[in-house]
Rosetta silent file (secondary structure, phi, psi, omega in degrees, C-alpha in Angstrom):
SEQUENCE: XXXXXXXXXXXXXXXXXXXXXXXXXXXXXXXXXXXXXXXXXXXXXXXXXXXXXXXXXXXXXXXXXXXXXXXXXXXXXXXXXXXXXXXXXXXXXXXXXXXXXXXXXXXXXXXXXXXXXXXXXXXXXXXXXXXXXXXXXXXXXXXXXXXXXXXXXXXXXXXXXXXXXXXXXXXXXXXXXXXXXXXXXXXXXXXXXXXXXXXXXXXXXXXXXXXXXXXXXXXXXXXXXXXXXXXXXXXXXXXXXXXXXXXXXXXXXXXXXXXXXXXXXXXXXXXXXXXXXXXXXXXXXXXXXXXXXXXXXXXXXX
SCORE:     score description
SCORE:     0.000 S_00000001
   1 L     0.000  125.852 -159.287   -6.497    9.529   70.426 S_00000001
   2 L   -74.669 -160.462 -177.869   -5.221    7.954   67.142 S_00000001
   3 L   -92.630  144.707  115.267   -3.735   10.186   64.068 S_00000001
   4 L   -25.473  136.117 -159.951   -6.216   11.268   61.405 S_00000001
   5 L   -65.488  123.154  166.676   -6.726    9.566   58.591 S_00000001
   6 L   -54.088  153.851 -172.628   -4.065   10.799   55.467 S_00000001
   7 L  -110.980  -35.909 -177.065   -6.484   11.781   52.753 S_00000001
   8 L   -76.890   -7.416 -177.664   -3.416   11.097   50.559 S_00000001
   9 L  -110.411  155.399 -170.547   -2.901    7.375   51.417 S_00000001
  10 L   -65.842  140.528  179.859   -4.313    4.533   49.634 S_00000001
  11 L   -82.687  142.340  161.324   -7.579    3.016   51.490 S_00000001
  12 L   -51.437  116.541 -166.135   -6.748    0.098   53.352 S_00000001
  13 L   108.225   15.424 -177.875   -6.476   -2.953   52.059 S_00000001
  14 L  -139.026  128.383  167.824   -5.889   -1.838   48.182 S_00000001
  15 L   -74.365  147.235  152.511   -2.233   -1.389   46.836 S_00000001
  16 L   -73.599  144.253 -170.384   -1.891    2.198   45.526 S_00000001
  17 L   -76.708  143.575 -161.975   -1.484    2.252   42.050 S_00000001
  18 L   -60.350  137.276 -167.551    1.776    2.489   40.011 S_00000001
  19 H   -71.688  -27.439  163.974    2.921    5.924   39.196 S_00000001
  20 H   -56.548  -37.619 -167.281    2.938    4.434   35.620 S_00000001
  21 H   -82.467  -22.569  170.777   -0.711    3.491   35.190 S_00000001
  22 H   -81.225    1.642  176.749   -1.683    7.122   36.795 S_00000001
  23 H   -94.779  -41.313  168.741    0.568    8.343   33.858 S_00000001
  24 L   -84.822  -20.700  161.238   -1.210    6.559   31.367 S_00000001
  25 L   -56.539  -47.624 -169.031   -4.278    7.540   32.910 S_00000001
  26 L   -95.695   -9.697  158.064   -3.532   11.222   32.975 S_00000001
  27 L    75.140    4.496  142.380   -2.718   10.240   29.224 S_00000001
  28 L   -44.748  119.273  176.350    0.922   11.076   29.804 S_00000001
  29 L  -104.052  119.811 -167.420    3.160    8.742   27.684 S_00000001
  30 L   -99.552  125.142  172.623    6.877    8.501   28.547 S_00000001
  31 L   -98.754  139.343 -176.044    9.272    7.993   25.515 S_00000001
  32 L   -86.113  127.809 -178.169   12.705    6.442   25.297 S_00000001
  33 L   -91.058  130.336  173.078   15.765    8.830   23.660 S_00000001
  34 L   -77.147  105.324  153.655   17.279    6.917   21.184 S_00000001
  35 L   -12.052  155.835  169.752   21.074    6.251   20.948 S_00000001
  36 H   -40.665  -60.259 -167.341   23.828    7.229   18.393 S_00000001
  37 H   -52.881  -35.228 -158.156   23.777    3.598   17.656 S_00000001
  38 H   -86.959  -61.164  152.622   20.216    3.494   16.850 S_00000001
  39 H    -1.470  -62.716  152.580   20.460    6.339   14.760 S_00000001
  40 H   -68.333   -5.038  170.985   23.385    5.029   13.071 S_00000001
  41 H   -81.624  -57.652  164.657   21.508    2.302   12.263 S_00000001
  42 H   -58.412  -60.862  175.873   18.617    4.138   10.368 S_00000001
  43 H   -45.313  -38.449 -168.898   20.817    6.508    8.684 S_00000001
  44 H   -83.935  -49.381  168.170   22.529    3.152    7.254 S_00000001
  45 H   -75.046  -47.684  170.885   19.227    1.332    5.996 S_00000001
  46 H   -49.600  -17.995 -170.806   18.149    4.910    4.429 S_00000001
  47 H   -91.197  -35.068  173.288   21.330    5.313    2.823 S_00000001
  48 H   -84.146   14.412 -160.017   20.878    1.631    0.985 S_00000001
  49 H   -97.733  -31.198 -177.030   17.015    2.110    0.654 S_00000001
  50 H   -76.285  -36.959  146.892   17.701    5.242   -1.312 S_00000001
  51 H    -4.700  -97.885 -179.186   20.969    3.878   -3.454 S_00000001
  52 H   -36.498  -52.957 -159.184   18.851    2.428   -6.569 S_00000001
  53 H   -77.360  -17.588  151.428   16.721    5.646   -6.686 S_00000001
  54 H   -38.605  -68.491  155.505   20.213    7.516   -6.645 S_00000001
  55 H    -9.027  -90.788 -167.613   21.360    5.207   -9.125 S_00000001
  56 H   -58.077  -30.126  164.544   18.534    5.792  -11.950 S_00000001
  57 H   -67.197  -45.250  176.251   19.130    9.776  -11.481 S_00000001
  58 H   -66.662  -43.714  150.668   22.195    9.425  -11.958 S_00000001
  59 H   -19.700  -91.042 -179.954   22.060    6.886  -14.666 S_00000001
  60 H   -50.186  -11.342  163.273   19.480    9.172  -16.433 S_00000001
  61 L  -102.445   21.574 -172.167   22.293   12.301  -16.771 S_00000001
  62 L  -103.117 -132.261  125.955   24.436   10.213  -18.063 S_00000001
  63 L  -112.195  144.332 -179.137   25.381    8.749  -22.218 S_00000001
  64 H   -47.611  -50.576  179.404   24.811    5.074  -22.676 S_00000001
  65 H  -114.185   33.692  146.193   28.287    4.607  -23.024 S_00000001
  66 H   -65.378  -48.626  169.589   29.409    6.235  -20.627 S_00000001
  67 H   -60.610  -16.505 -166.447   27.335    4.059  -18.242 S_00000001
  68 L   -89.762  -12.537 -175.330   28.722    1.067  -20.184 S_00000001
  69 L   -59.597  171.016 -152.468   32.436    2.290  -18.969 S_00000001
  70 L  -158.622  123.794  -39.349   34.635    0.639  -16.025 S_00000001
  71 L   -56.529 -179.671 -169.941   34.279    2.118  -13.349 S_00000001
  72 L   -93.580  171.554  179.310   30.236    3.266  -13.862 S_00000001
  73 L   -86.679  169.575  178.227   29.691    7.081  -12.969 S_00000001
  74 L  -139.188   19.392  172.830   28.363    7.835   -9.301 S_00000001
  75 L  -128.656  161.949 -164.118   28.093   11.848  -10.234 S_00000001
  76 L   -75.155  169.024 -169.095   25.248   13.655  -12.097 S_00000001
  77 L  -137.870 -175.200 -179.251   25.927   14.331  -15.662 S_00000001
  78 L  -124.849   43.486 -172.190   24.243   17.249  -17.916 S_00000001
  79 L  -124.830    8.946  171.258   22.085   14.650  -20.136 S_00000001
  80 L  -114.227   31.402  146.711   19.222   14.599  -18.034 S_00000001
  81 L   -81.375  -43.808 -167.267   16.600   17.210  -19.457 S_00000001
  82 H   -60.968  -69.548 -159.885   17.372   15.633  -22.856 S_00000001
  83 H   -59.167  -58.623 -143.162   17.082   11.571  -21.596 S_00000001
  84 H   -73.792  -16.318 -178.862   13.879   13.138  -19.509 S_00000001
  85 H   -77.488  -51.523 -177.091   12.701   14.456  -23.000 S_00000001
  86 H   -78.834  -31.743  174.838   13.213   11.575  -25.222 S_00000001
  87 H   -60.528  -42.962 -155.252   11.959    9.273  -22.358 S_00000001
  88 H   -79.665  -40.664  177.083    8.726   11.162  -22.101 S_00000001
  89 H   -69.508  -42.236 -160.633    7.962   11.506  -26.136 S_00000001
  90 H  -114.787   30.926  137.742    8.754    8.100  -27.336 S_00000001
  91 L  -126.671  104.917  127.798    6.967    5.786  -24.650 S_00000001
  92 L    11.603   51.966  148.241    4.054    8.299  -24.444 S_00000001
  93 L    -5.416  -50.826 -137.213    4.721    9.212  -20.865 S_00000001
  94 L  -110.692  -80.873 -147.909    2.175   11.500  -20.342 S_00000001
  95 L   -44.223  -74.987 -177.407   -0.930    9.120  -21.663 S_00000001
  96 L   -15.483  -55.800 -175.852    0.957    6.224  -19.659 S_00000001
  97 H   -93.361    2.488  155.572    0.659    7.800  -16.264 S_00000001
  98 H   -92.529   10.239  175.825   -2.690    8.824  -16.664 S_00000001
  99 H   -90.742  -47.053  163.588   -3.476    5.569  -17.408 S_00000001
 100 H   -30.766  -57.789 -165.782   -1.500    4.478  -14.481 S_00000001
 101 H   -56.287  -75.574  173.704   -3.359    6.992  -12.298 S_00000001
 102 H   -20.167  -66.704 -156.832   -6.731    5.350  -13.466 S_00000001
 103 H   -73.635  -73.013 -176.780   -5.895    1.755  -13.153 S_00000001
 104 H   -47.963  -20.942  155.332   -3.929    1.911   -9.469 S_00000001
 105 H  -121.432    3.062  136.379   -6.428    3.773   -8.173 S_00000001
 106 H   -35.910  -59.610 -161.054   -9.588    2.063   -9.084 S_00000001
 107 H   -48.440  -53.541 -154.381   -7.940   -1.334   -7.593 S_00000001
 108 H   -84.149  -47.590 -176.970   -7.364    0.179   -4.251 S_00000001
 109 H   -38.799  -44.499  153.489  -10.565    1.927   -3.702 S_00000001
 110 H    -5.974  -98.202 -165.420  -11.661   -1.522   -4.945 S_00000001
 111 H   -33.196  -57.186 -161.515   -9.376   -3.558   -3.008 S_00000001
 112 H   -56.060  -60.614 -150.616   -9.934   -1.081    0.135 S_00000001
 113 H   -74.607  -60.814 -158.608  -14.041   -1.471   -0.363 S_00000001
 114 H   -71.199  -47.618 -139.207  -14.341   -5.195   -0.987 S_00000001
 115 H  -101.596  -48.062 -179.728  -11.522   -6.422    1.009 S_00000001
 116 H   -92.679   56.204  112.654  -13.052   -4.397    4.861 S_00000001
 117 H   -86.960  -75.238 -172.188  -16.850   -5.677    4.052 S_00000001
 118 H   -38.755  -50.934  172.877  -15.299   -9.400    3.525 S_00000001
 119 H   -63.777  -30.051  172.052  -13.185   -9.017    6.472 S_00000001
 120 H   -78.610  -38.010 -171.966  -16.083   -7.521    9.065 S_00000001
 121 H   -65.878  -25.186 -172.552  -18.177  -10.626    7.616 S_00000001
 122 L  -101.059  -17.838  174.436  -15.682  -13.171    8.274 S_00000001
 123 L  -101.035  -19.209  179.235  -14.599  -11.647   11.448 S_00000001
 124 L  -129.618  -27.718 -162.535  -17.767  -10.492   13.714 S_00000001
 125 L  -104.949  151.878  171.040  -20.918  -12.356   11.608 S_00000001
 126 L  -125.586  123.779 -153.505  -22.067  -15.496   11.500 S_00000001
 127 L  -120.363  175.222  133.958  -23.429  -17.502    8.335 S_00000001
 128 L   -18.740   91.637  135.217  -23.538  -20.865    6.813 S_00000001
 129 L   113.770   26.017  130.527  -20.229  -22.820    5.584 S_00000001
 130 H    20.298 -106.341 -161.407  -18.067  -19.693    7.164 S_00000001
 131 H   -79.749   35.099 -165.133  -15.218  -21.241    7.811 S_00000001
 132 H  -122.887  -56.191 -169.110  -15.287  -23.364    4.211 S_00000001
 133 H   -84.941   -4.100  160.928  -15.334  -19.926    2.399 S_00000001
 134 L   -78.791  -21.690  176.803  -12.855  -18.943    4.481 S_00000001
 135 H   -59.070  -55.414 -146.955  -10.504  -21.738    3.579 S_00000001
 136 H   -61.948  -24.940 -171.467  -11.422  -21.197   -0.059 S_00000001
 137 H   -85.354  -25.641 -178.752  -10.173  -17.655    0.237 S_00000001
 138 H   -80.113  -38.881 -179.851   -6.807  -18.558    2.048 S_00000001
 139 L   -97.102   27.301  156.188   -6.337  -21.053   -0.780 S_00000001
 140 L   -85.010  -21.615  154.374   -6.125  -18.421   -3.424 S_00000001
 141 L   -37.373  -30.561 -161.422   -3.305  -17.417   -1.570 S_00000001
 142 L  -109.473  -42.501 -172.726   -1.456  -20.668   -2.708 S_00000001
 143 L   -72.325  132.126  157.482   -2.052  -20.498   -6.869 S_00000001
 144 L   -67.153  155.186  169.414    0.632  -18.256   -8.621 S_00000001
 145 L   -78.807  -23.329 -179.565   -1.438  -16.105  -10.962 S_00000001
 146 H   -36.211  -47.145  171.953    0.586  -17.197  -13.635 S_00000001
 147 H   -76.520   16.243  150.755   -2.211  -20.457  -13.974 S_00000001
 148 H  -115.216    4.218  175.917   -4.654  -18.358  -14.244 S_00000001
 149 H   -41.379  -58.700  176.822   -3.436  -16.187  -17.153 S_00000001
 150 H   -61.853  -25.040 -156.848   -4.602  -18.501  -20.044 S_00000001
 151 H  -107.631  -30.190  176.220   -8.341  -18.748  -19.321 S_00000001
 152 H   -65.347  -37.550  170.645   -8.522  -15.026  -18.159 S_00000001
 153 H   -77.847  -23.009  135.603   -6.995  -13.792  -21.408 S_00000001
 154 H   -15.913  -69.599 -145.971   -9.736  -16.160  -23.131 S_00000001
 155 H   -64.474  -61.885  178.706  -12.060  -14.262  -20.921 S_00000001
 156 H   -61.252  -64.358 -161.909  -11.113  -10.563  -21.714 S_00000001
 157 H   -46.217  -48.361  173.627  -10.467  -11.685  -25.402 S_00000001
 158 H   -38.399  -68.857  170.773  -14.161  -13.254  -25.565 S_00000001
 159 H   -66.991    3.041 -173.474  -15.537   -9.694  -24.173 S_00000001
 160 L    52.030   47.296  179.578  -13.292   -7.668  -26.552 S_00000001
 161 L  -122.998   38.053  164.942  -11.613   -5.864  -23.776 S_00000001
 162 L   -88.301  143.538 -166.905   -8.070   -6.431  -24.842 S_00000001
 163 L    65.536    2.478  170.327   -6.105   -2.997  -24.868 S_00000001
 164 L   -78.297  175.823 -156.373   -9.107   -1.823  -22.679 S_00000001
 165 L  -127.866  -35.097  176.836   -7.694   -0.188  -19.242 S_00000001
 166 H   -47.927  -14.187 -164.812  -10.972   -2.814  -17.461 S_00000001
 167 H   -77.777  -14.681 -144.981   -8.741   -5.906  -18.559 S_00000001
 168 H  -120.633  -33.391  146.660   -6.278   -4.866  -15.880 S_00000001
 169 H    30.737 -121.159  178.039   -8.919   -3.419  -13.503 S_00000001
 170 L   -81.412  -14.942  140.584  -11.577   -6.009  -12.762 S_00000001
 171 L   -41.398  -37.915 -139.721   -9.104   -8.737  -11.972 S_00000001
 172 L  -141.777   26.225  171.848   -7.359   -7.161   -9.504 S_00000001
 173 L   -81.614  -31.081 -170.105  -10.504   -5.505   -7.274 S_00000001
 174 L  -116.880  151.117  175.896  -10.527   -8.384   -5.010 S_00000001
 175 L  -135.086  124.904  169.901   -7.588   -9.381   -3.230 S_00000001
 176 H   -73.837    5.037  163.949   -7.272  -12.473   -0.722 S_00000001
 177 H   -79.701  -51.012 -178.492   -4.529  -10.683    0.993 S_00000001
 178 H   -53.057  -68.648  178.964   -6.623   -7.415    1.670 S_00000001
 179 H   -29.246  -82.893  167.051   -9.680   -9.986    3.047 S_00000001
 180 H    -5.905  -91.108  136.778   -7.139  -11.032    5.232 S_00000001
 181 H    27.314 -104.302  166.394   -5.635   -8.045    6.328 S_00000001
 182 H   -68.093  -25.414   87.602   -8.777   -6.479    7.468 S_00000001
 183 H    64.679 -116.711 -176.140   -9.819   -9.975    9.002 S_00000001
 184 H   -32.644  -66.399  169.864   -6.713   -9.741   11.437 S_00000001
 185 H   -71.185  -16.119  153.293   -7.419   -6.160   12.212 S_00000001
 186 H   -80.274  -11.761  167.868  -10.995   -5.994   12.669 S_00000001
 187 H   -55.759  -75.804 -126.452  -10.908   -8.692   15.442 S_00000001
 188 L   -98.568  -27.298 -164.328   -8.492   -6.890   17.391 S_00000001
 189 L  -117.688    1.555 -173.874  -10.111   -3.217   16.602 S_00000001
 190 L  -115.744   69.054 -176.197  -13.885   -4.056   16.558 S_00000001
 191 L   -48.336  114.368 -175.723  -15.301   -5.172   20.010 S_00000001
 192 H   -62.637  -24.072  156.994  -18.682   -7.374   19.281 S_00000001
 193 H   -42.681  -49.399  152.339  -19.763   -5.165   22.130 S_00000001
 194 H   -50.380  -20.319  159.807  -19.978   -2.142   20.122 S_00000001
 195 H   -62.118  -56.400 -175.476  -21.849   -3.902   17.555 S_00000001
 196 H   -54.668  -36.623  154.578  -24.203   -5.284   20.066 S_00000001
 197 H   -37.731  -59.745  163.376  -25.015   -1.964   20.906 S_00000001
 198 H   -55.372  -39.585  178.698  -25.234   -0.737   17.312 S_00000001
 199 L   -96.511   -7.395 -171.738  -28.247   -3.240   16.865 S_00000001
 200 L  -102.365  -19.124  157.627  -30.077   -2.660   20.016 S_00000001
 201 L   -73.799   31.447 -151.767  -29.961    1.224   19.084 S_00000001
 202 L    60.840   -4.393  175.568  -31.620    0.199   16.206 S_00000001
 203 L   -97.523  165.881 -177.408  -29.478    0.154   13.614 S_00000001
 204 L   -35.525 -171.762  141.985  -29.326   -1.411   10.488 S_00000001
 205 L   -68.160  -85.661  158.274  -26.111   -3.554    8.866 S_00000001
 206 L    27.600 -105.143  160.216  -26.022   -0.664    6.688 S_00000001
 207 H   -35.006 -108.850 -170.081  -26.081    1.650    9.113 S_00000001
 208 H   -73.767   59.498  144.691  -23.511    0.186   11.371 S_00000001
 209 H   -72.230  -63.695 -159.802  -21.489   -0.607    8.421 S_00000001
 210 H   -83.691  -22.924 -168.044  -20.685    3.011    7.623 S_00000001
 211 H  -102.558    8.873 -144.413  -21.173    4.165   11.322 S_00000001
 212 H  -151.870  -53.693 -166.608  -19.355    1.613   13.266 S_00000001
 213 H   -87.848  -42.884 -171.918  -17.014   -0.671   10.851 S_00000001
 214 H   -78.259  -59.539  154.780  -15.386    1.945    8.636 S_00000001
 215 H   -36.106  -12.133 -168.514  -14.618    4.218   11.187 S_00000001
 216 H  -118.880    7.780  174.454  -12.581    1.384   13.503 S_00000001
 217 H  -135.164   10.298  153.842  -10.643   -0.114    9.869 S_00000001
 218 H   -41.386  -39.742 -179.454  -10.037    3.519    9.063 S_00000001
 219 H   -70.668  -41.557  177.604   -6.174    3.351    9.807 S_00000001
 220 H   -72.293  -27.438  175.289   -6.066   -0.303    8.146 S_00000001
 221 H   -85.803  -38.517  156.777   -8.049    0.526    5.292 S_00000001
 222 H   -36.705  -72.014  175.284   -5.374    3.765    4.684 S_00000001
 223 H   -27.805  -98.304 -173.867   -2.500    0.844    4.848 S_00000001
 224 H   -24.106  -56.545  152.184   -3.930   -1.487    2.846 S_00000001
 225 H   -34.994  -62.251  175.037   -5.280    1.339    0.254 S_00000001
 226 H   -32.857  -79.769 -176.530   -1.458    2.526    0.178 S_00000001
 227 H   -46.944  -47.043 -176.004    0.044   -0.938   -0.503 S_00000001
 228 H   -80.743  -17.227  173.704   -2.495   -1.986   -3.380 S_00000001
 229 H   -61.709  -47.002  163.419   -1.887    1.669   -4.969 S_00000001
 230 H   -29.033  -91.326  161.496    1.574    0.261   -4.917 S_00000001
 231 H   -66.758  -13.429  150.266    1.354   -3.045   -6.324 S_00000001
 232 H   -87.026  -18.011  150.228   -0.953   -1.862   -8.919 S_00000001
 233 H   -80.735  -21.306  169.021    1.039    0.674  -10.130 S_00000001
 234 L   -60.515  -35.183 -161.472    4.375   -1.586  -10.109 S_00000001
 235 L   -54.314  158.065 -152.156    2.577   -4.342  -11.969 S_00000001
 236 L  -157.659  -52.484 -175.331    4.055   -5.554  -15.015 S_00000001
 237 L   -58.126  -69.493  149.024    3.064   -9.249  -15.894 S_00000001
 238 L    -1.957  -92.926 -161.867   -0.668   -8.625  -16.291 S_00000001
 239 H   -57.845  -42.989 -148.253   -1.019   -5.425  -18.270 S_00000001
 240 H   -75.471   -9.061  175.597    2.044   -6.153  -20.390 S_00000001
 241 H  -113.129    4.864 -177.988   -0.026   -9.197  -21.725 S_00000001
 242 H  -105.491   15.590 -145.328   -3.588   -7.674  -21.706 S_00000001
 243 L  -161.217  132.076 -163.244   -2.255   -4.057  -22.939 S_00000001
 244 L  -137.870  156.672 -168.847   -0.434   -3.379  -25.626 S_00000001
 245 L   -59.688  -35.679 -157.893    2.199    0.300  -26.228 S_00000001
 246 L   -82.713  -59.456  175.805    0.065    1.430  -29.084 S_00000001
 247 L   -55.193 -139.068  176.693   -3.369    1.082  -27.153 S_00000001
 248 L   -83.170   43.075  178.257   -3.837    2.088  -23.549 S_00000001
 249 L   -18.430 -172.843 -167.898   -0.022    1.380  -21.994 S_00000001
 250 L  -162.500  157.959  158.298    0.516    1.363  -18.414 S_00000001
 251 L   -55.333  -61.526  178.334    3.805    2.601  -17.143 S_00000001
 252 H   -41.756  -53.459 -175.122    5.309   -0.168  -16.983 S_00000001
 253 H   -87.586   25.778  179.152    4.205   -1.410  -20.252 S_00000001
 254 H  -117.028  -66.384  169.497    5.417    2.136  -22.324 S_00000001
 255 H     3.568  -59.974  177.593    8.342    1.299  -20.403 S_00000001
 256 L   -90.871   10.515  172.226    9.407   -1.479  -22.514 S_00000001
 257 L   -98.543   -0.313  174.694    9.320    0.155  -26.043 S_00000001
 258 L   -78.035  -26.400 -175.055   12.484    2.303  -24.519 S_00000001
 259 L   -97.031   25.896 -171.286   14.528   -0.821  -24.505 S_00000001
 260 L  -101.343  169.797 -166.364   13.863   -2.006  -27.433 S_00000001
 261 L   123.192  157.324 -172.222   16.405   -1.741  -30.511 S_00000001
 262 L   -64.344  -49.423  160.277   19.601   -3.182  -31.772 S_00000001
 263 L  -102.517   94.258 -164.330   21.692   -1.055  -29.049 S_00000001
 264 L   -96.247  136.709  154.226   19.018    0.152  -26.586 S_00000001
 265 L   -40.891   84.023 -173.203   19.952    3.641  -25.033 S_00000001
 266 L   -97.591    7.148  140.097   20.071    2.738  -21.509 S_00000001
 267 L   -57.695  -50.319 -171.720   20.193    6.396  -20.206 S_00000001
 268 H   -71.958  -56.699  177.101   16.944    7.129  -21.944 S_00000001
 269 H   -92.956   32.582  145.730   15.138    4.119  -19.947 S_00000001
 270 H  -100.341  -22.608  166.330   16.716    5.296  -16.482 S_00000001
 271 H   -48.452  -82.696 -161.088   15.195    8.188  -17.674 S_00000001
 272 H   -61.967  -50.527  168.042   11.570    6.788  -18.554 S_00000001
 273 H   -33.956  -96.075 -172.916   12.337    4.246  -15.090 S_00000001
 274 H   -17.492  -63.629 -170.297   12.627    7.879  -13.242 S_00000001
 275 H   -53.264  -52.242  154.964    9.771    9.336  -14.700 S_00000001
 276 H   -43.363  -47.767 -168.129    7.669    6.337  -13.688 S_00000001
 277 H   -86.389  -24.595 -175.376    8.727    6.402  -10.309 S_00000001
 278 H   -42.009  -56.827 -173.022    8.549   10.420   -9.314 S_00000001
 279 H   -54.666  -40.412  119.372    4.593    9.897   -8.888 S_00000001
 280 L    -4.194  -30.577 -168.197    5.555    7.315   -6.245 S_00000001
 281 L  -118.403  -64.892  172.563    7.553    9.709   -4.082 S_00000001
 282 H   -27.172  -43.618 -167.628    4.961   11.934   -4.653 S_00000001
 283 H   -86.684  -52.611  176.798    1.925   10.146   -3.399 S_00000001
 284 H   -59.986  -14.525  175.681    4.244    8.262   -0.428 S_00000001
 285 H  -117.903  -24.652  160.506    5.424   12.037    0.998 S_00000001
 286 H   -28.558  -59.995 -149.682    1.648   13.405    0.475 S_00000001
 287 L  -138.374   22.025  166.956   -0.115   10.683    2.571 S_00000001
 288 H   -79.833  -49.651  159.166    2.551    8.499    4.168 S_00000001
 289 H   -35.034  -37.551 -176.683    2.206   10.567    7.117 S_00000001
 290 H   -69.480  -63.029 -159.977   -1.373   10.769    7.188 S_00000001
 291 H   -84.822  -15.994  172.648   -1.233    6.749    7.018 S_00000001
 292 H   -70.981  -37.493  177.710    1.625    6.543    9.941 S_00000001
 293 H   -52.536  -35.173 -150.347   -0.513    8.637   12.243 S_00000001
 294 H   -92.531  -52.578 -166.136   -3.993    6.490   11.216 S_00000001
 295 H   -58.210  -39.953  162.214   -1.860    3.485   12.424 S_00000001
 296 L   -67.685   -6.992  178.822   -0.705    4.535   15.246 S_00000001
 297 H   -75.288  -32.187 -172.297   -4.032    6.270   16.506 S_00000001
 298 H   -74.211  -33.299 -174.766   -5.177    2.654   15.728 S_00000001
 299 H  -112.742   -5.972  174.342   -2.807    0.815   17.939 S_00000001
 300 H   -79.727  -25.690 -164.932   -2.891    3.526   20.763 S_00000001
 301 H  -103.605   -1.800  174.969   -6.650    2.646   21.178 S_00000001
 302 L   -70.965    0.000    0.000   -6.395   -1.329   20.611 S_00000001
């Protein structure tokens, strides 16, 4: 009489499965402890990533010519409430970054909105000359904006929106990077099954627009949203020619009435530089978690 059958062994004629894939089943994930070295590695790009913004604090306690001195200082000084003072009153800080606020975050909700509708259209639907408007979109990608400067400031000038905070705007709502972007990520995070679904339950575009596509470019649209908050508050070429200090500044562009002068006070605009950038650190320790978390929730379920 043979043995009875193990209840615990694999049925015959099937390999048993890898103790990894029942680990990932079981939704255990096993993580790798990182070395000194790798450590020592990190600590060493944060210590140069951080450097400049060291710098400009330091800078800003300092007297211009002191900073103008051999060697420069590398220790705080007691001159930066005053530089933070003088910085704030004479490029009109305060207006500046609430101008700032406005413009950088208008693009990216823009950028964010326009940029995942173009990208689910070019990536799961299919129309008429497609891949034509997709070229056309890749080859905006190729022009510096600099050639398009003259006929835009025409453009604004025409509509009387010079010194307007819309000049700097409505340009800079659509981005052929963003299109992109989400593109690349809704392939990979948007199965045309679920869609396929989504219309045979009845719904709409509409409808699975908001109930299908925004949820699954949530993590991507956070990124992306970050990055154009970014580059629209950095920007400098633009505003500084459609924006002027006395009208509706930007940071950037109040910025550049600190250096002006026979001997410009180059404490006082490491100052107004600081002062620009705090709102930066600010926004980036708020929701840069929030957006590491989106990504990776994003790439655990791809």
């Amino acid at each position: 009489m043979g043995d009875a059958p193990d209840p615990g062994r694999a049925v015959r004629g099937r390999t048993p499965p890898a103790r990894g894939s029942r680990a990932r089943k079981a939704g255990v994930v096993r993580t790798e402890r990182a070395g000194w070295g790798t450590y020592a590695l990190l600590a060493l790009f944060t210590a140069v990533s951080l450097f400049p913004l060291l710098w400009t604090a330091v800078a800003a306690s300092r007297t211009s010519t002191r900073l103008a001195a051999t060697p420069p200082p590398f220790r705080f000084g007691r001159n930066l409430p005053r530089n933070l003072e003088l910085a704030w009153t004479d490029a009109r800080l305060g207006e500046a970054l609430a101008n700032t606020a406005l413009v950088a975050g208008a693009v990216a909700a823009g950028t964010v909105l326009f940029s995942t509708l173009a990208g689910f259209a070019f990536a799961k639907l299919r129309f008429r000359f497609r891949g034509t408007l997709l070229l056309l979109v890749a080859g905006t990608m190729l022009i510096p904006p600099q050639l398009g400067v003259v006929p835009l400031y025409l453009l604004i000038a025409r509509l009387r929106w010079t010194d307007e905070l819309q000049a700097v705007i409505l340009p800079s709502l659509v981005s052929a990077f963003g299109v992109f972007f989400m593109l690349q990520h809704l392939r990979r995070a948007l199965p045309s099954e679920v869609l396929e679904a989504a219309r045979m339950d009845g719904a709409g575009t509409l409808r699975t627009v908001w109930h299908v596509v925004l949820p699954a470019a949530r993590p991507a649209m956070a990124v992306l949203g970050m990055l154009s908050f970014v580059a629209a508050w950095n920007d400098f070429f633009w505003p500084v020619l459609a924006l002027t200090q006395t009208g509706n500044p930007t940071v950037q562009v109040a910025l550049t009435g600190l250096g002006r002068g026979t001997v410009p006070d180059q404490s006082v605009v490491m100052a107004g530089a600081l002062l620009g950038t705090l709102p930066l650190l600010v926004v980036l320790a708020l929701f840069g978690r929030h957006i590491v978390g989106g990504v990776m929730r994003g790439a655990v379920k791809g």
